[in-house]
SENUKE-335788 format. One record per residue: x, y, z of N, C-alpha, C in turn; residue number from 1; residue in one letter. Coordinates in nm, 4 decimals. Layout:
<rs>
r nc1->X, nc2->Y, nc3->Z, cac1->X, cac2->Y, cac3->Z, cc1->X, cc2->Y, cc3->Z, n->NUM, res->A
...
</rs>
This chain:
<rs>
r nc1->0.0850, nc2->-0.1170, nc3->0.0000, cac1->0.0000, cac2->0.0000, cac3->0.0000, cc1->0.0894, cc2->0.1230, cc3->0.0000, n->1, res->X
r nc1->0.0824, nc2->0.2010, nc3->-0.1142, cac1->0.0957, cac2->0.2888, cac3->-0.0945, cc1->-0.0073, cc2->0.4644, cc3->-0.0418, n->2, res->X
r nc1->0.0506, nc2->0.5157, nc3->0.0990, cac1->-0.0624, cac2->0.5526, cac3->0.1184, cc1->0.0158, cc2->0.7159, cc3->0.1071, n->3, res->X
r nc1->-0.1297, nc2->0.7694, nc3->0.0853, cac1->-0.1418, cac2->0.9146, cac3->0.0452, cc1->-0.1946, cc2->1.0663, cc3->0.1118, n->4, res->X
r nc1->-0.1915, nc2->1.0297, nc3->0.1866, cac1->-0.3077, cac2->1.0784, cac3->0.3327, cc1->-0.3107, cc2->0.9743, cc3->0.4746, n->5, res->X
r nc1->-0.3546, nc2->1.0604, nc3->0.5604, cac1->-0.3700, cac2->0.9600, cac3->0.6777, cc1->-0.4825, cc2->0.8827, cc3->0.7083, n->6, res->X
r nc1->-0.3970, nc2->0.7573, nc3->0.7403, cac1->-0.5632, cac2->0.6851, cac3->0.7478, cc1->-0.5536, cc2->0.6188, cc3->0.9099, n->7, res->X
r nc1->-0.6582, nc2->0.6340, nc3->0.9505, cac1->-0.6914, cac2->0.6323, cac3->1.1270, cc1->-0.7535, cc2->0.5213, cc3->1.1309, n->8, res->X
r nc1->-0.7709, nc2->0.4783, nc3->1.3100, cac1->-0.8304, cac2->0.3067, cac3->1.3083, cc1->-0.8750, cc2->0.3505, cc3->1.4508, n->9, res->X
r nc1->-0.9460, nc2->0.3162, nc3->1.4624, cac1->-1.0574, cac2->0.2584, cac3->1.4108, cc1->-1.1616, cc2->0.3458, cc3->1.3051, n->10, res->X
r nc1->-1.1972, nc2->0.3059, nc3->1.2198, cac1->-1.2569, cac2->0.3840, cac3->1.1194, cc1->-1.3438, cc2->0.3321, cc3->0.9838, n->11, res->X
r nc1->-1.3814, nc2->0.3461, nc3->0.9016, cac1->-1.4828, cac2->0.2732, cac3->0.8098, cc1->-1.4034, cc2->0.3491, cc3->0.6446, n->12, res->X
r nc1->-1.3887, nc2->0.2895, nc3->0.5675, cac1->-1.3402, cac2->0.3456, cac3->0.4582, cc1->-1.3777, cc2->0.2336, cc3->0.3334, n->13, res->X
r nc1->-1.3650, nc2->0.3426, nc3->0.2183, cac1->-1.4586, cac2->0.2809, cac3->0.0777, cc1->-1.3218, cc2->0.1797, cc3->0.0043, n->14, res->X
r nc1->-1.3153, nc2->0.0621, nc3->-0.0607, cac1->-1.2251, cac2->0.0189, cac3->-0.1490, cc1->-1.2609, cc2->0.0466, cc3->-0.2593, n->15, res->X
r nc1->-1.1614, nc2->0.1053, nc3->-0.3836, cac1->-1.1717, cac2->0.0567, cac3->-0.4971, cc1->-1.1095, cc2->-0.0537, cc3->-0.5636, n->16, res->X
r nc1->-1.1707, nc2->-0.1654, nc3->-0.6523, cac1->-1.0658, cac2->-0.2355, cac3->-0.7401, cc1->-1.1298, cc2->-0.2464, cc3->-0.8861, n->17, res->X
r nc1->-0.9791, nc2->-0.2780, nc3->-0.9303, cac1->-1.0239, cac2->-0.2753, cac3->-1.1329, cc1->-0.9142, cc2->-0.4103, cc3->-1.1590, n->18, res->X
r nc1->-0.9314, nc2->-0.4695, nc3->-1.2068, cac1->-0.8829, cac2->-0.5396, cac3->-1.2990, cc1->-0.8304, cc2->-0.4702, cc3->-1.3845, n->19, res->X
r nc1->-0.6704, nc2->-0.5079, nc3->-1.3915, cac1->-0.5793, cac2->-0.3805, cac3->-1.4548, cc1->-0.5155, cc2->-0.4883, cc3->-1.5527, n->20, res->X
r nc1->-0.5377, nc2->-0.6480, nc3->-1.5408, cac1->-0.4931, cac2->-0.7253, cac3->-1.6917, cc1->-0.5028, cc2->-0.8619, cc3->-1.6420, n->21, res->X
r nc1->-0.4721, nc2->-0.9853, nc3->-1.6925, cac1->-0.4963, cac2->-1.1183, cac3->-1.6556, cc1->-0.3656, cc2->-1.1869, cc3->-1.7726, n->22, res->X
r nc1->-0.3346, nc2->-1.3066, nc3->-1.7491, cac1->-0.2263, cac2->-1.3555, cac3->-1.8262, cc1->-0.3650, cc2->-1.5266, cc3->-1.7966, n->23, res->X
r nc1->-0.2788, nc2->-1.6445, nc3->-1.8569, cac1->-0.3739, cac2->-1.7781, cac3->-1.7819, cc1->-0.3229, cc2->-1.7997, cc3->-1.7030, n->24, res->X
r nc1->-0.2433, nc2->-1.7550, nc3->-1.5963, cac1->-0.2790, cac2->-1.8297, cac3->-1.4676, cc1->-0.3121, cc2->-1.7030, cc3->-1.3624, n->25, res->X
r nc1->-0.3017, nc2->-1.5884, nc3->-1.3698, cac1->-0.2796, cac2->-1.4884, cac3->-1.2601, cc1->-0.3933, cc2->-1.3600, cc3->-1.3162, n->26, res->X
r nc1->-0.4641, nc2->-1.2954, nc3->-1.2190, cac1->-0.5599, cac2->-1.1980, cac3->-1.2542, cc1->-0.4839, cc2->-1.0517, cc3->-1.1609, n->27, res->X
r nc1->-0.4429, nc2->-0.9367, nc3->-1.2220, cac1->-0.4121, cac2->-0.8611, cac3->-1.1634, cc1->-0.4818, cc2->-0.7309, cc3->-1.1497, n->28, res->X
r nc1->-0.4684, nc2->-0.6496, nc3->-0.9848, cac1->-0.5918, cac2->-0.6310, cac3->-0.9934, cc1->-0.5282, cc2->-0.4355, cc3->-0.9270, n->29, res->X
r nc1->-0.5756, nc2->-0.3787, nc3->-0.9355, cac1->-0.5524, cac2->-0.1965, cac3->-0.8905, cc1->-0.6224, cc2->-0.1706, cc3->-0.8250, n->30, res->X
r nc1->-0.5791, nc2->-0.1033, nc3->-0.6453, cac1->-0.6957, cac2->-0.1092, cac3->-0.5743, cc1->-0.6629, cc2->0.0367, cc3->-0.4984, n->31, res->X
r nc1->-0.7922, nc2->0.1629, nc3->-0.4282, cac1->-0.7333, cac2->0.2776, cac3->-0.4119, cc1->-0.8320, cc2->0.2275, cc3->-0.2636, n->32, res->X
r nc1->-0.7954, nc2->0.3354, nc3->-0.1772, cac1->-0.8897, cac2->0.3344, cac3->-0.0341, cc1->-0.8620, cc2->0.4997, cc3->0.0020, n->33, res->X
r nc1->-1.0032, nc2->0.4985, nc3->-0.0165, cac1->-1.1294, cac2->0.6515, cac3->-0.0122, cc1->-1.1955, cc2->0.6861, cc3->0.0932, n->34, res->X
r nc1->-1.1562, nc2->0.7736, nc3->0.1463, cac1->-1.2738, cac2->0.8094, cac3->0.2194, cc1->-1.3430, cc2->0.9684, cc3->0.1569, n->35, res->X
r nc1->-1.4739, nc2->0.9345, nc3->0.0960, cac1->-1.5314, cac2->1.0201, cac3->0.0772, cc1->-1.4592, cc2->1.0454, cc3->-0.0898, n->36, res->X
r nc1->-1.4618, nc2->1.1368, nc3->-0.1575, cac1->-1.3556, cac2->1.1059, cac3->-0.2311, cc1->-1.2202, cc2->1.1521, cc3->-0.2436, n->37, res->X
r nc1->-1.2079, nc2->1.1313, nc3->-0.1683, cac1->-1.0143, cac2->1.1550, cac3->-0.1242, cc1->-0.9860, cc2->1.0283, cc3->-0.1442, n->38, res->X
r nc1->-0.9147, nc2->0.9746, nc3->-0.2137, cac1->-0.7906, cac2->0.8724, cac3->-0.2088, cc1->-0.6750, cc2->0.8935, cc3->-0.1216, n->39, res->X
r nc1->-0.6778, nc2->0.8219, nc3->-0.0059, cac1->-0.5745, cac2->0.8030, cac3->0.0637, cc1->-0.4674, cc2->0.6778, cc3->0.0607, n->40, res->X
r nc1->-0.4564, nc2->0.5995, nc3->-0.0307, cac1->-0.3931, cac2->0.4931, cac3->-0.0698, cc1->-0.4669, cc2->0.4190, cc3->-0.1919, n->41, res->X
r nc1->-0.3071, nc2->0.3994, nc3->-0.2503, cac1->-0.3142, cac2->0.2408, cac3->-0.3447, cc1->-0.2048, cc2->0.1580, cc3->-0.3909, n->42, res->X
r nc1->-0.2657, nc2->0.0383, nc3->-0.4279, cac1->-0.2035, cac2->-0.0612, cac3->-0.3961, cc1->-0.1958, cc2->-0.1599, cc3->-0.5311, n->43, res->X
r nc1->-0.1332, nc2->-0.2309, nc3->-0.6064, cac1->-0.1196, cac2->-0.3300, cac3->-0.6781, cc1->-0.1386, cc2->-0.4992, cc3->-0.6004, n->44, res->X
r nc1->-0.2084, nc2->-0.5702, nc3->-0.7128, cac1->-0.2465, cac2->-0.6963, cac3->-0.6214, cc1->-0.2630, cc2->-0.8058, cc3->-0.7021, n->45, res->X
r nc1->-0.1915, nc2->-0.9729, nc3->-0.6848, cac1->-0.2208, cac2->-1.0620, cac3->-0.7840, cc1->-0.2613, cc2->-1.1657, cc3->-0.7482, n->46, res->X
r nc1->-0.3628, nc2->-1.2344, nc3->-0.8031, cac1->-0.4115, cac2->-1.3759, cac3->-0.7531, cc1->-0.4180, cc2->-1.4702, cc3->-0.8400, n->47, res->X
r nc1->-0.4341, nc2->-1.5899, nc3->-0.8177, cac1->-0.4317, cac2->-1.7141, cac3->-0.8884, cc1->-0.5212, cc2->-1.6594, cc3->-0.9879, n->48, res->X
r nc1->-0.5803, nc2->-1.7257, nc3->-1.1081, cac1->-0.7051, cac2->-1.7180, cac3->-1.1421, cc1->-0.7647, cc2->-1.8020, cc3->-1.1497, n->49, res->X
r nc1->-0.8757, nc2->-1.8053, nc3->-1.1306, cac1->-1.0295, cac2->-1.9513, cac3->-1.0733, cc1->-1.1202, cc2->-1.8484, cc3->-1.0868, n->50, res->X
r nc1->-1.2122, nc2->-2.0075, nc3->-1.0891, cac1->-1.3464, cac2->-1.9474, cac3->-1.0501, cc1->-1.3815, cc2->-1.9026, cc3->-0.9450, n->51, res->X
r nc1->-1.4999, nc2->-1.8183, nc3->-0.9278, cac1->-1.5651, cac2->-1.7609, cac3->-0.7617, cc1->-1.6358, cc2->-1.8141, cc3->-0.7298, n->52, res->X
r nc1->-1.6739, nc2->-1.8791, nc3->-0.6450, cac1->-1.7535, cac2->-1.9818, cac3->-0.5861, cc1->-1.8899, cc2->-1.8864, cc3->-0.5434, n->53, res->X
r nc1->-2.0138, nc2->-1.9572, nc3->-0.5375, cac1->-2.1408, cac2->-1.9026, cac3->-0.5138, cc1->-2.0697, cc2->-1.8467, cc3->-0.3479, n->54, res->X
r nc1->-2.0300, nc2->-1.9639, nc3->-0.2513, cac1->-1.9985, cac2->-1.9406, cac3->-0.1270, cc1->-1.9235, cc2->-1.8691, cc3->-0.0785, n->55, res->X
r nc1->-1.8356, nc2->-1.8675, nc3->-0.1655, cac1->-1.6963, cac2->-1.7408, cac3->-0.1598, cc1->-1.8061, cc2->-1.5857, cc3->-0.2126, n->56, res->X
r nc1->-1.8609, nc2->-1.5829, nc3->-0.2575, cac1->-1.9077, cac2->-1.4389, cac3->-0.3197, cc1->-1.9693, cc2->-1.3760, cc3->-0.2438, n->57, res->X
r nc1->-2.0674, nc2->-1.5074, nc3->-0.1354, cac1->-2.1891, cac2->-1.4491, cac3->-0.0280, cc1->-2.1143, cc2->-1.4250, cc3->0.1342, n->58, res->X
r nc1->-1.9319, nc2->-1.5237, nc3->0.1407, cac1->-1.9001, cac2->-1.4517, cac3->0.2547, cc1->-1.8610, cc2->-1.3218, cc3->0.2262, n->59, res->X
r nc1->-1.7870, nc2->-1.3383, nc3->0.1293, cac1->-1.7096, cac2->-1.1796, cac3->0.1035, cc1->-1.7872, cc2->-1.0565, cc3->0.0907, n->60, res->X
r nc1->-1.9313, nc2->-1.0693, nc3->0.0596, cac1->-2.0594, cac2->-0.9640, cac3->0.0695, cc1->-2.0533, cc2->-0.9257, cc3->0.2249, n->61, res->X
r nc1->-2.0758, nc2->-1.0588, nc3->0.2894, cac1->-2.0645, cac2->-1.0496, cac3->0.4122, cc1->-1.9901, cc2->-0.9643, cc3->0.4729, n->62, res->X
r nc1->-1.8844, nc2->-0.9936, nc3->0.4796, cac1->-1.7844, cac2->-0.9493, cac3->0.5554, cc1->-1.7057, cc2->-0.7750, cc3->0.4965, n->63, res->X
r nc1->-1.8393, nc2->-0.7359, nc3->0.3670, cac1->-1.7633, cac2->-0.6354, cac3->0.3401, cc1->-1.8613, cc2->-0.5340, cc3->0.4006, n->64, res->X
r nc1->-1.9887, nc2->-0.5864, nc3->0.4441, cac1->-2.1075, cac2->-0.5467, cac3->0.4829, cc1->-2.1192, cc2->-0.5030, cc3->0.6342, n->65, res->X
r nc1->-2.0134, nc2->-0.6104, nc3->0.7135, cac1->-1.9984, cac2->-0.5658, cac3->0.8384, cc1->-1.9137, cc2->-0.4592, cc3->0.9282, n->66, res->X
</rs>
């Protein structure tokens, strides 16, 4: 993370991500963290690539919800 502003904790803040390209095995992804619209950080990020599971989609709602 590169960050750009201060960011405090305990606190609630917005993510962005984009899909910035994919190769076959790896999905890479550009991600900023906002509060309000100030960008106070971002970050580059790579993961396997797969599928998303129905179950994987409804924790991660979850847990982005709480």
């Amino acid at each position: 993370m590169t960050y750009l502003g201060e960011v405090l904790h305990p606190r609630s803040y917005d993510i962005g991500i984009a899909v910035s390209g994919h190769d076959e095995h790896t999905v890479h992804y550009e991600l900023g963290l906002f509060d309000g619209g100030q960008c106070l950080g971002t970050a580059d990020a790579a993961a396997p690539r797969g599928k998303l599971s129905a179950t994987a989609l409804a924790w991660s709602r979850q847990r982005i919800s709480s």
